[in-house]
C-alpha positions as CSV (number, residue, x, y, z in Angstrom):
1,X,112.1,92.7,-97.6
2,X,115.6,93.9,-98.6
3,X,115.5,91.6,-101.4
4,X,111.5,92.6,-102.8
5,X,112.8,95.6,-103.0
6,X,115.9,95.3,-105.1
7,X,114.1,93.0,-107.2
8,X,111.3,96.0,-108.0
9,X,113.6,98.4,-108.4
10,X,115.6,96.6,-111.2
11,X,111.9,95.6,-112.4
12,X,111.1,99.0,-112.7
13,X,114.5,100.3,-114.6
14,X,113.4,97.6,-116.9
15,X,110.6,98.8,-117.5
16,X,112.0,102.3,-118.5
17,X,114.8,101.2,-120.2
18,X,112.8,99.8,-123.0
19,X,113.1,100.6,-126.7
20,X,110.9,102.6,-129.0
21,X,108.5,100.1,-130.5
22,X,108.5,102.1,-133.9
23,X,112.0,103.4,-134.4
24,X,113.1,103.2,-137.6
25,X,117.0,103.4,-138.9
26,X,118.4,106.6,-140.4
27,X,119.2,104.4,-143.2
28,X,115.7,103.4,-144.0
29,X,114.0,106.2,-143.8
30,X,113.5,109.4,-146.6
31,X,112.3,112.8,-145.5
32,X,109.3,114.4,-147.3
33,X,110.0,117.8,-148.0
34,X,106.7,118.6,-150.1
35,X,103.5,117.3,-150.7
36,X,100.9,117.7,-154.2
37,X,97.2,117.2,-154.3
38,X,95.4,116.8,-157.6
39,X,92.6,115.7,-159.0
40,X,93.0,111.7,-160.3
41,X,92.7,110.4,-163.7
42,X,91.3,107.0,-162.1
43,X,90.8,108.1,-158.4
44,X,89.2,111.1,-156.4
45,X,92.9,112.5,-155.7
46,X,96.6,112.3,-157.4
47,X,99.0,112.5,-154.0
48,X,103.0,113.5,-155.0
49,X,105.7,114.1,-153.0
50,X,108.8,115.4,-153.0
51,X,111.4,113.4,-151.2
52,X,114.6,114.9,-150.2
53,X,117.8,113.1,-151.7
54,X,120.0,114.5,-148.7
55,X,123.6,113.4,-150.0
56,X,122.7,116.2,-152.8
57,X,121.9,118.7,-150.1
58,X,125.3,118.9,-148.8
59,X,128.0,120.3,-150.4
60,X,130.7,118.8,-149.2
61,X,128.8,115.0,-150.7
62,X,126.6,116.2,-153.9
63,X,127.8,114.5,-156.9
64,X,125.4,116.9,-159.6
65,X,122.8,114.5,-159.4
66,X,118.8,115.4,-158.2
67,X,118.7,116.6,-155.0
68,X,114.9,115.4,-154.6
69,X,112.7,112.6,-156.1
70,X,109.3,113.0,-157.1
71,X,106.7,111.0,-157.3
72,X,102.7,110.6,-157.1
73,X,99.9,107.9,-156.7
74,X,96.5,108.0,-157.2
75,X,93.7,106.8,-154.7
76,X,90.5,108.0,-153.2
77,X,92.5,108.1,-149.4
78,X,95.4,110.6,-148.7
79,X,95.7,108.1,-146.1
80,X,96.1,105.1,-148.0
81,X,97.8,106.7,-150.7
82,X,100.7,107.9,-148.1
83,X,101.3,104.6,-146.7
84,X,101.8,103.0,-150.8
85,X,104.7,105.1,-151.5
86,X,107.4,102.1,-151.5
87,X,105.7,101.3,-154.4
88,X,108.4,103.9,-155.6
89,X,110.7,104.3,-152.6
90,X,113.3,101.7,-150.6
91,X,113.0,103.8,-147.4
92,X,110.3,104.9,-145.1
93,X,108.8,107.9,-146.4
94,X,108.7,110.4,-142.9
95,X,106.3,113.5,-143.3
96,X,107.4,114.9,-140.0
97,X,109.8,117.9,-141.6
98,X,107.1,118.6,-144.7
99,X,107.6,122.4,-145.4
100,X,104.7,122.5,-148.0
101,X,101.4,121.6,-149.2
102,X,100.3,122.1,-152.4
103,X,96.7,121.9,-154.1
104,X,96.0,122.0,-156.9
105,X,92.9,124.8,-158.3
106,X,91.1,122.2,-159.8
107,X,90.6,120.5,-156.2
108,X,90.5,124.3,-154.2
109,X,87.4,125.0,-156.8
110,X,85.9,121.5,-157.0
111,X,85.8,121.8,-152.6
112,X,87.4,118.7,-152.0
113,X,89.7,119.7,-148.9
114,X,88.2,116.2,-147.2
115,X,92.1,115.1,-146.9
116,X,93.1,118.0,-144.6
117,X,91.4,116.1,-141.9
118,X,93.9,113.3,-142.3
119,X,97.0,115.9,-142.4
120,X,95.7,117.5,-139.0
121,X,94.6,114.0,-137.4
122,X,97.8,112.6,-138.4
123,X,100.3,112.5,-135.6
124,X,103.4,112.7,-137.3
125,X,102.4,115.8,-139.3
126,X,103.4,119.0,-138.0
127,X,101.3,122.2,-138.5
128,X,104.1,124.9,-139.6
129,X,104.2,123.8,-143.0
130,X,103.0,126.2,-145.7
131,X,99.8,126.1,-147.3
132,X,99.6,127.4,-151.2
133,X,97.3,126.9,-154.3
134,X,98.8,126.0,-157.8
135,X,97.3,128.3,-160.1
136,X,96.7,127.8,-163.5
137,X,97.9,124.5,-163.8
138,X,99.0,121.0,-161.8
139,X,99.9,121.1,-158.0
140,X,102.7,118.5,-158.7
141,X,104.2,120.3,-161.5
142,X,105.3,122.6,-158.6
143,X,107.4,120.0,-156.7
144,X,109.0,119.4,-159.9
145,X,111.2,122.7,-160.4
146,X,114.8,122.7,-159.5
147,X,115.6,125.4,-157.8
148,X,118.8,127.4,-156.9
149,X,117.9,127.9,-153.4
150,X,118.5,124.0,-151.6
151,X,117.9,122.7,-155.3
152,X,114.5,121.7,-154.0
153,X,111.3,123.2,-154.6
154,X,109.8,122.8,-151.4
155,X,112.7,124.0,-149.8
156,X,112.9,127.3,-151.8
157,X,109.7,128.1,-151.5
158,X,108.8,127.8,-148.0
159,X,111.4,130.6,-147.0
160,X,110.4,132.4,-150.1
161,X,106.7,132.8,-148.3
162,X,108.1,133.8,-145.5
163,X,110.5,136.2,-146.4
164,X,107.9,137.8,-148.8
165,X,105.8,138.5,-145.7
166,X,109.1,139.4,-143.5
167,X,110.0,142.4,-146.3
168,X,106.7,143.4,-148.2
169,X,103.5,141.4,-147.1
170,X,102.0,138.8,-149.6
171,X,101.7,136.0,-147.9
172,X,99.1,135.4,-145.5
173,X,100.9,132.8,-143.4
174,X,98.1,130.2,-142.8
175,X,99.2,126.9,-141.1
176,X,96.5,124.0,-141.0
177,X,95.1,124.8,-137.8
178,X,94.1,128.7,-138.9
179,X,93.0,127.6,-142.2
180,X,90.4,124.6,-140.5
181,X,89.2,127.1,-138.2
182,X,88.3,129.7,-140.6
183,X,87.1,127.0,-142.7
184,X,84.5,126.6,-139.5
185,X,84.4,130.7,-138.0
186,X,81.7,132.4,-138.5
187,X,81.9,135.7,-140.1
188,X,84.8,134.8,-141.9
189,X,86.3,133.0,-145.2
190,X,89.5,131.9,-145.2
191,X,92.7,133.1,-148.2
192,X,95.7,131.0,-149.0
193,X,99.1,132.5,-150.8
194,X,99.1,131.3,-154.5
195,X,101.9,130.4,-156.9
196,X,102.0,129.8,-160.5
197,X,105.3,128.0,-162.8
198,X,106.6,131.0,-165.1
199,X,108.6,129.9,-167.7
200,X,109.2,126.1,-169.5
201,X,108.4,123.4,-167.1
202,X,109.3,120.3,-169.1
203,X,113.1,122.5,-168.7
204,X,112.2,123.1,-164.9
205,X,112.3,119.9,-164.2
206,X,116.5,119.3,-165.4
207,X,119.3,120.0,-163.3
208,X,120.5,122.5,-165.6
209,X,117.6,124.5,-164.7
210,X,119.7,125.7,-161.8
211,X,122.7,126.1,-163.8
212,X,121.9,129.0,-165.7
213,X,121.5,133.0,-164.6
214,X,118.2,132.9,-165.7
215,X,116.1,129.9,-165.2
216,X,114.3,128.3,-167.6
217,X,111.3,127.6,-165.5
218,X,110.9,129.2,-161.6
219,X,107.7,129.3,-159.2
220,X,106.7,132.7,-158.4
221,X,104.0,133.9,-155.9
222,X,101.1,135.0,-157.9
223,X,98.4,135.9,-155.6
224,X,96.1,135.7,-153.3
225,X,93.2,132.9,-152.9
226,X,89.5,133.5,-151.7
227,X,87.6,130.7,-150.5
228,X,83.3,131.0,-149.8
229,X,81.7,128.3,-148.8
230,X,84.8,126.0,-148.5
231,X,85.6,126.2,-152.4
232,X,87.9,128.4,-154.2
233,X,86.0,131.2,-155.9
234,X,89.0,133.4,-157.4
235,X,92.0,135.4,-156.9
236,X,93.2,139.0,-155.6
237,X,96.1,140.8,-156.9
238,X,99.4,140.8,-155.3
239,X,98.5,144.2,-154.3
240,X,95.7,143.2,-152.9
241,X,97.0,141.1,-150.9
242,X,98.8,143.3,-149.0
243,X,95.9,145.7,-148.3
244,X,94.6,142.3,-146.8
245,X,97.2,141.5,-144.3
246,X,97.1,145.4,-143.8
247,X,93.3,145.6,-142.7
248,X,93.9,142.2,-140.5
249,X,96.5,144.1,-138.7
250,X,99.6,140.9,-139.9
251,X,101.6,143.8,-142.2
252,X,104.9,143.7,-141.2
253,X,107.0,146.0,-142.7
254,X,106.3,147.2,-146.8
255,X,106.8,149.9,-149.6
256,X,104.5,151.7,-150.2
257,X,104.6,154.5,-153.6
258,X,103.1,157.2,-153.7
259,X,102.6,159.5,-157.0
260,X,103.7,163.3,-155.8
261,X,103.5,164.8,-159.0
262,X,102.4,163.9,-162.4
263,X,104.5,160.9,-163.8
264,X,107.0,161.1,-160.7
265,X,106.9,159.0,-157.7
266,X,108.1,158.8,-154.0
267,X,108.6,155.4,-152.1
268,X,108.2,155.3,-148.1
269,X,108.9,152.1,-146.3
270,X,106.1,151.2,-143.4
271,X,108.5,149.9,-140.3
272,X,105.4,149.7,-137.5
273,X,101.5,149.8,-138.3
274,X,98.5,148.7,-136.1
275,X,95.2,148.2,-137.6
276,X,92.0,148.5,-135.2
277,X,88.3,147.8,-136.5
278,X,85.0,148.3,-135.2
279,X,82.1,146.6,-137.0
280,X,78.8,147.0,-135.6
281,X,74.9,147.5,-137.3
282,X,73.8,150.6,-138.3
283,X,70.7,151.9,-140.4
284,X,70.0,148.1,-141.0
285,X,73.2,147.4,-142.4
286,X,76.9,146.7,-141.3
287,X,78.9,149.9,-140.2
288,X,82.7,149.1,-140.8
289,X,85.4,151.4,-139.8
290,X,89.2,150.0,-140.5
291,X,91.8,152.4,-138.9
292,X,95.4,152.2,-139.4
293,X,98.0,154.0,-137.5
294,X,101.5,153.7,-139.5
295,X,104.9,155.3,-139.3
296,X,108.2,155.1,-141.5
297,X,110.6,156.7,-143.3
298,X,111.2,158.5,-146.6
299,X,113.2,155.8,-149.1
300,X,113.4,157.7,-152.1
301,X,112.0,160.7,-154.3
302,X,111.4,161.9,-157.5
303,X,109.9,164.9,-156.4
304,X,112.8,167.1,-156.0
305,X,112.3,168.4,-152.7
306,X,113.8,169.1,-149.7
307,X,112.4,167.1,-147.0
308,X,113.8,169.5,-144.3
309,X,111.7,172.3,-145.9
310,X,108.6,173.3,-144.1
311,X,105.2,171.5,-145.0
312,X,107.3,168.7,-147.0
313,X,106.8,165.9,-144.3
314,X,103.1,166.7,-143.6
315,X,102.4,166.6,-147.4
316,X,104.5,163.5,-147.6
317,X,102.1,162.1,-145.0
318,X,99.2,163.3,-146.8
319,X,99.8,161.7,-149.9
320,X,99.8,158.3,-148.0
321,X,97.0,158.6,-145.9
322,X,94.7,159.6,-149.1
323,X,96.4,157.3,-151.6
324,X,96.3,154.5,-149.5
325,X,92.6,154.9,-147.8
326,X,91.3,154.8,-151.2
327,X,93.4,151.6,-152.4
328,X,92.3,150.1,-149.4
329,X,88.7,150.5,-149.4
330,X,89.1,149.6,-153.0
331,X,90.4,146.0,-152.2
332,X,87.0,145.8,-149.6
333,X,85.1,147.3,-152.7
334,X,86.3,144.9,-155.1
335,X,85.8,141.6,-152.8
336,X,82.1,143.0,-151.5
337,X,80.8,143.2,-155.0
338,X,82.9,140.2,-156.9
339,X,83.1,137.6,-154.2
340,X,80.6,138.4,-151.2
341,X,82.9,136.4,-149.3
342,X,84.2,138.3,-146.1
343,X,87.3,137.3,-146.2
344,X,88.8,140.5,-143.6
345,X,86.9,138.7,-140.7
346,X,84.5,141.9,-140.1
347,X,81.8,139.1,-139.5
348,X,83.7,138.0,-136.9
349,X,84.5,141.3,-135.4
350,X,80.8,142.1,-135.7
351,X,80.2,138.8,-133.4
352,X,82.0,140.1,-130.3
353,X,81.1,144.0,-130.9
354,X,77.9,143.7,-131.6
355,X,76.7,139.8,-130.8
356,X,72.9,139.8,-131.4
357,X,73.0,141.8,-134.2
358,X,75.4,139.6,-135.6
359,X,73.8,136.2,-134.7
360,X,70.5,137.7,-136.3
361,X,72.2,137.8,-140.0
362,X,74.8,135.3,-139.5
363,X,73.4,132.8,-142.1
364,X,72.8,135.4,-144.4
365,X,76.5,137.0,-143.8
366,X,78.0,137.0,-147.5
367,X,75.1,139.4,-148.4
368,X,75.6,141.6,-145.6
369,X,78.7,142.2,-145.7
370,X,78.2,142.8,-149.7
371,X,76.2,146.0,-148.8
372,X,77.8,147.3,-146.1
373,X,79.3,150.7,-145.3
374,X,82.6,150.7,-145.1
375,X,85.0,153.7,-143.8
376,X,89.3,153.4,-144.0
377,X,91.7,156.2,-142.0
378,X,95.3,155.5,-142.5
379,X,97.1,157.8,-140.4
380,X,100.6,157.8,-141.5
381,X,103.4,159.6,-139.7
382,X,107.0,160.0,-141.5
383,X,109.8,159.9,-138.8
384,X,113.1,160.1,-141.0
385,X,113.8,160.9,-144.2
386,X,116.8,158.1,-145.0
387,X,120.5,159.5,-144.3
388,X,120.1,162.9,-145.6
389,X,117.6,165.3,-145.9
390,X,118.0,167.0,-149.2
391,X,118.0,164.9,-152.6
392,X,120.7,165.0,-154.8
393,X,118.0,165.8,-157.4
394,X,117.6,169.0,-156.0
395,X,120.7,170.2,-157.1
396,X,120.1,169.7,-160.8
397,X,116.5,170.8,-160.7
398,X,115.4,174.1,-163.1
């Protein structure tokens, strides 16, 4: 018995001890640090990626040469087309540490998002990356800028996104799994962050694009992206949307300016805000109410006034609850009568506020939420004014 039982025991390390059946060598493998979809000249879709050259990445290695390789294939599968890439490539191309996904407007407008099934199916695809449109011009053209941050494209603009939301809002920071479910939700369209090339992008594409102060050719966030119906339908101002992350209560931290007299402007930076709605149906029409609850401090002033006078801080506070209120209810205004696309989830809100009411107008949501009545409080409160309390400008003023 002694025996049967050393001999399972060593039959059973065995059995643990065994090998990963698909392991693949560091030296036979290239990581994927960005990812293009177009539309195809001879197939439904144009896939290009950007794969990482990772000798370039570190310092103490780089020899001045690219730091990424691009390259794209045409085919009707994103499946099919990501398993051809050695067409191109020596190594295994591994999409595991992908930081972006481009698409192209052409596609976003056309409504053929069909390949996100196989990026959220796919097992080896994470679903942190970033999700952006390319406007005004070729998703793949993106992955082809050098950039001074990393050197690669992908790499500078994933933390670009992020930091954009971190410091002023912009961004509205949808991984795969959000932007599928609001594909689905009801009462609600989904947005994606959109960037466009500035500048020469046959130059973009050298090395000595990141050798000079100024670049010839750089990607800069443009916009925001409103979907209806599971197409792209048009574009919000950068503005915009940050009165969007605002009203879905994701605002960080921001500046906000504020015009305190004629031609002169004061700046106050929003450290904590909470947005609450209510959206329920009222004199046979949607009743919105979006109210914000903000605080900061002063940043700067052209007003020449003493902050430590009395009355400054409450008119300080005043200015930004009006001025603000009305640019807010103007980004609702301007997406209820352009789009009819309810892209601020006050469907959705209206589904677990008010449920039958909802579920009676559901399929008819768009135009609902195109006449509805919408109400916006921003109550600010201004807790410091910065290091001192009187501007310098005070001193000069007649």
């Amino acid at each position: 018995m002694k025996k049967i039982g050393v001999f399972l025991c060593i039959l059973n390390c065995l059995f643990l001890l065994t090998g990963c059946w698909d392991r693949k060598e560091l030296a036979e493998i290239k990581l994927v640090a960005g990812m293009a979809i177009d539309k195809g000249e001879d197939a439904k879709y144009k896939v290009t990626v950007e794969a990482l050259n990772e000798k370039e990445l570190n310092t103490q290695y780089a020899s001045g040469n690219a730091a990424t390789i691009v390259e794209g294939i045409e085919g009707n599968s994103i499946s099919e087309i990501t398993h051809l890439f050695n067409e191109y490539f020596a190594e295994f191309l591994i999409y595991s540490h992908m930081k972006l996904l481009v698409i192209s407007e052409e596609v976003a407008s056309a409504g053929m998002l069909d390949f996100i099934d196989f990026l959220e199916r796919n097992r080896e695809i994470r679903d942190d990356f970033n999700i952006i449109i390319a406007k005004d011009g070729k998703a793949e053209d993106i992955l082809k800028i050098s950039a001074h941050y990393r050197k690669a494209s992908s790499l500078k603009i994933s933390p670009q996104l992020d930091h954009l939301l971190e410091d002023w809002g912009g961004d509205p920071k949808m991984s795969i799994i959000n932007f599928i479910s609001e594909l689905t939700l009801e009462g609600k369209e989904p947005v994606l962050a959109a960037v466009r090339l500035k500048g020469d992008k046959e130059k973009g594409k050298s090395m000595e694009n990141i050798m000079q102060v100024t670049p010839d050719a750089i990607v800069v966030v443009d916009s925001l992206a409103i979907f209806k119906d599971g197409k792209l339908v048009g574009f919000l101002s950068m503005e915009d949307s940050r009165n969007y992350l605002w009203i879905r209560n994701d605002l960080k931290t921001t500046s906000l300016s504020v015009e305190c007299q004629k031609g002169d402007y004061s700046s106050v930076r929003v450290t904590e805000s909470k947005t609450e709605v209510t959206s329920k149906w009222k004199n046979n029409k949607p009743d919105i109410h979006v109210k914000i609850k903000a605080e900061g401090y002063l940043e700067g002033t052209q007003c020449y006034k003493s902050v430590d006078k009395l009355g400054t801080i409450e008119k300080y506070e005043k200015l930004v609850n009006d001025t603000f209120s009305q640019k807010i209810k103007d980004t609702i205004s301007n997406v209820q009568k352009q789009y009819q696309a309810d892209i601020f989830g006050f469907g959705e809100v209206m589904r677990r506020q008010d449920y039958h009411s909802f579920m009676k107008v559901k399929d008819n949501w768009g135009e609902e939420f195109s006449n509805a009545d919408v109400k916006v409080d921003v109550d600010f409160v201004l807790r410091r004014s910065g290091i001192r309390s009187k501007s310098f400008l005070t001193e000069t003023e007649k």
